[in-house]
N, C-alpha and C positions, 0 to 999 in steps of 0.2 A: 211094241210100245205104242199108248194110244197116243194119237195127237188131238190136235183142236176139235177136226173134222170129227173125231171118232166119237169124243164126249155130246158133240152136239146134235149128232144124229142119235145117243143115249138118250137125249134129254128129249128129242122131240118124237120118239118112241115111245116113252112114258112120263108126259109132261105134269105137272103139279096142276093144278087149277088155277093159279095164272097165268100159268105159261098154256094152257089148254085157252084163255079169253085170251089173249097176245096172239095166238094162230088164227082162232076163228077172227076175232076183228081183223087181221091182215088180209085175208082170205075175203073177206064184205069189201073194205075198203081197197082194195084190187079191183074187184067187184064192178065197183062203183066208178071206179077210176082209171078202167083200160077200156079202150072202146072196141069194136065190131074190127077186126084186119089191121088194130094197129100194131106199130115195127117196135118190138119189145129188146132190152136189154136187159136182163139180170144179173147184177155184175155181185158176184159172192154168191152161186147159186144154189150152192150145198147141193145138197143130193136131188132138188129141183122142188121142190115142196112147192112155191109159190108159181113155176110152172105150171103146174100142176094145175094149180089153182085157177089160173088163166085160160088155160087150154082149150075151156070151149066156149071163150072170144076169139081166139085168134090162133092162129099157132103157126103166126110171124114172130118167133121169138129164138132168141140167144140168147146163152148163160154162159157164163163166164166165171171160173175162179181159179186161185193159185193152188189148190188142193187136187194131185191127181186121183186119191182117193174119189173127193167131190165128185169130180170128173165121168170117173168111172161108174160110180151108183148114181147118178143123173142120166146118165146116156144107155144108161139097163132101166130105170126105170121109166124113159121115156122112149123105146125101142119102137113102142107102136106110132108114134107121132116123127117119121122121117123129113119133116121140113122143118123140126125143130133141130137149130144146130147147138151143140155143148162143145165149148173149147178150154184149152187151159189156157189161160194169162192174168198177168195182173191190170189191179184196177187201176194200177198208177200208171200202166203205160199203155191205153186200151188200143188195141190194134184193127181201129175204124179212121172213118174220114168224119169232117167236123156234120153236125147239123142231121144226121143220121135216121135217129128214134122220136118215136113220135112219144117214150112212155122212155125211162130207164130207174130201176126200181135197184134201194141197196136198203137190202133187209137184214136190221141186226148183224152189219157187217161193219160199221162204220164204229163202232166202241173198239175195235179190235186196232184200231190204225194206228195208235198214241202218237207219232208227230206229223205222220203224211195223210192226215182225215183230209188238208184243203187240198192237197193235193190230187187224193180220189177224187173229191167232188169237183175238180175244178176240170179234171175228164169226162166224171158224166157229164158237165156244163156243157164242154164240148162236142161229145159225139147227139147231146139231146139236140132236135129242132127247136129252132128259137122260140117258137109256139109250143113249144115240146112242157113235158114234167120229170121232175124228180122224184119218183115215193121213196121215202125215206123211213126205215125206223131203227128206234135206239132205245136204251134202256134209259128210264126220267132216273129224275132225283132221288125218288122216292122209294127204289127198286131195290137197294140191300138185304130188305128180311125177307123179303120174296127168294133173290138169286139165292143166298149161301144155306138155305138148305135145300133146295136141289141139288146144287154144285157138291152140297155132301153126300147124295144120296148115288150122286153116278160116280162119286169116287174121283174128282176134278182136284189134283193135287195145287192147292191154293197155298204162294209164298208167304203174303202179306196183303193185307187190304189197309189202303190209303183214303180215307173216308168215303166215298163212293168206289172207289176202283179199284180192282183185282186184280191183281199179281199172279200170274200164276207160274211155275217151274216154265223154265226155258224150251224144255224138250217137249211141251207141245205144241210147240210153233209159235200163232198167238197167242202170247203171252201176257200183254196186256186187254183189259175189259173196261170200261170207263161208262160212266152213269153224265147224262146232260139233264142241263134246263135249256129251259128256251131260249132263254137269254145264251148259256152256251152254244149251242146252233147259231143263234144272231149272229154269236159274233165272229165264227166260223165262215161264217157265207157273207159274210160285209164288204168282203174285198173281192168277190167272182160276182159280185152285181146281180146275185140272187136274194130271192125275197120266199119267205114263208107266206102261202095262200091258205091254206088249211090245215089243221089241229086236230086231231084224235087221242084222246089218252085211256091208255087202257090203265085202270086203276091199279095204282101200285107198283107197277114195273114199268110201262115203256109209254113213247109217244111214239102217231105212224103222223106222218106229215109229206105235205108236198110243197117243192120246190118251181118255182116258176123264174123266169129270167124276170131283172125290174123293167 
């Protein structure tokens, strides 16, 4: 039986042409936004894609997800890069000390949470250095006719979509998928004393943003 992990490593195996600009801009805006030996977290690190990505900045990094699938094809495909650690846990209960990472990145993982999103975020707040960031990305507003045919095309057994958000059968784990504005994130983060510093939108599906302490 496929799960979440399974569909999504379909999808970014043969991604549509949005989701193809959704990787590359992640991948730039990483890029641009992890420096020379900094202490990386990836928390939902899927099979390490955005490691990947980083890896010849630094490869002071940790990934982290509740998928042992994830787990397992992350740490095969990062086999050659031994200082890179892949663990299983969850984001809700990161097993760090506070003030940690100088970088902690949650990509396209945060739609999945439906009621403990502040709760993730309010871990990475803590294991990040107070000078530290958050890259964040999430599906925009505007992302529905982009996602559902993909989601059709790998076979993503969808319950119900509730104007932005997808439903999907129970047995593949995450089960909920949810679309933001900005103003959703505002209001998400108003209460962990984080503030949006920069905006990236990749037209038609998602925003990549970063979090900074106010």
């Amino acid at each position: 039986m496929n799960t979440n992990i399974d569909y999504w490593e379909k999808l970014t195996n043969d991604p549509s042409d949005a989701y193809k600009r959704l990787f590359s801009q992640e991948k730039e805006y990483l890029k641009r936004n992890v420096y020379k030996d900094d202490k990386v977290l990836d928390v939902g690190c899927g099979d390490g894609r955005n490691i990947l990505d980083i890896i010849d900045i630094t490869e002071n990094i940790i990934g982290i997800d509740i998928d042992e699938v994830a787990v397992k094809d992350a740490t095969k495909k990062l086999i050659n890069h031994p200082s890179v650690e892949i663990i299983l846990g969850s984001a809700f209960e990161l097993p760090f000390d506070d003030n940690v990472f100088d970088k902690t990145i949650l990509s396209m993982t945060l739609v999945n949470l439906d009621t403990k999103k502040e709760v993730a975020l309010r871990e990475l707040s803590r294991v990040t250095k107070t000078d530290g960031k958050i890259i964040l990305s999430v599906y925009s507003e505007k992302a529905k006719n982009e996602r559902l045919p993909m989601y059709e095309k790998i076979g993503v057994p969808i319950e119900k979509i509730e104007g932005g958000k997808f439903i999907f059968d129970k047995s593949i784990g995450a089960y909920n998928s949810e679309q933001f504005s900005i103003q959703n994130i505002e209001e998400i983060i108003k209460p962990l004393n984080l503030k949006i510093t920069d905006v990236e939108e990749v037209e038609n599906l998602a925003y990549i943003l970063t979090l900074e302490n106010k």
